[in-house]
N, C-alpha and C positions, 0 to 999 in steps of 0.2 A: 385808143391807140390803133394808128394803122397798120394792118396786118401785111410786112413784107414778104418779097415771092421766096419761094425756096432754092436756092443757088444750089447748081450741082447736086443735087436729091437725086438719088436712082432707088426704083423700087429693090428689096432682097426679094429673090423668088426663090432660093436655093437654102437647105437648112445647111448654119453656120455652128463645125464644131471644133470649134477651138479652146474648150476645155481641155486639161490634163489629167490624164486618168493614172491614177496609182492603185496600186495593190500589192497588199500585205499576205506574204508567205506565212506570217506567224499566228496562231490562232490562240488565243487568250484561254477556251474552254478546254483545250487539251495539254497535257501536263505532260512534256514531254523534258528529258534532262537534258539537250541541248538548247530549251528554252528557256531553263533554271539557273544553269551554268551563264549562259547572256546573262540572265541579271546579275549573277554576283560579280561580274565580271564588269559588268558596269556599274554597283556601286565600290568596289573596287576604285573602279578607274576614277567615282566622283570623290571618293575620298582622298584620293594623292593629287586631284586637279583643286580640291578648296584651298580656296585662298588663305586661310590660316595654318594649312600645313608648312613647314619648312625643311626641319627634319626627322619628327616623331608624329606619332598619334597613338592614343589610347581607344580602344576597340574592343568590342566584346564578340565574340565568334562562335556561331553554332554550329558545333562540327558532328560528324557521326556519333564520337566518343562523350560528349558533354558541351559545356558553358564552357569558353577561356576568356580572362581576359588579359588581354597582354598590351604591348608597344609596340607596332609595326615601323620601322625605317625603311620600306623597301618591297620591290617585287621581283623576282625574273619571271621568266616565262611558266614554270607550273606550280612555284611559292610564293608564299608572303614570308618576309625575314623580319624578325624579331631583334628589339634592342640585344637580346641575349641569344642573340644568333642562331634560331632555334628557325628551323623550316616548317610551314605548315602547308600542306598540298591546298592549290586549289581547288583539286576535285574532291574534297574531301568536305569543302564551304558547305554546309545548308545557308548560314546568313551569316553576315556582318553588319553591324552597327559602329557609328561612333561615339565614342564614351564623353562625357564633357567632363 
């Protein structure tokens, strides 16, 4: 096969840096409680965005106090509310789980 010329070819002589650089403020090895609190907070948030919830979920919650397990319908801002209209803080969360 004949080898055609190179149309429009200009050497690069200059380094090309058009990557996007990110960096993360959060560090994995240090255990800091506004980094414990993000998690619960987001699985919080993935459990009221699954798509099988409607309007309950069963849940087990480790909190300071013990093991609950209860029915969540709801959240405001610093609870989770209970079928039985019981408030539990979320800075009170170690973990939450969903129960099947």
């Amino acid at each position: 096969m004949k080898k055609l010329p190179m149309m429009y070819h200009n050497k690069i002589t200059r380094n090309i840096e058009n990557n996007e650089k990110i960096y993360s403020s959060m560090d994995n090895d240090k255990k800091d409680d506004s980094v414990e609190f993000f998690d619960i907070d987001r699985k919080i948030k993935n459990i009221f965005n699954h798509p099988d919830y409607i309007y309950k979920v069963n849940v087990s919650i480790t909190t300071n106090s013990g093991v609950l397990n209860k029915v969540i319908i709801g959240k405001n801002n610093d609870n989770l509310i209970t079928i039985d209209n019981e408030y539990i803080p979320i800075s009170s969360i170690i973990d939450i789980s969903k129960n099947n």
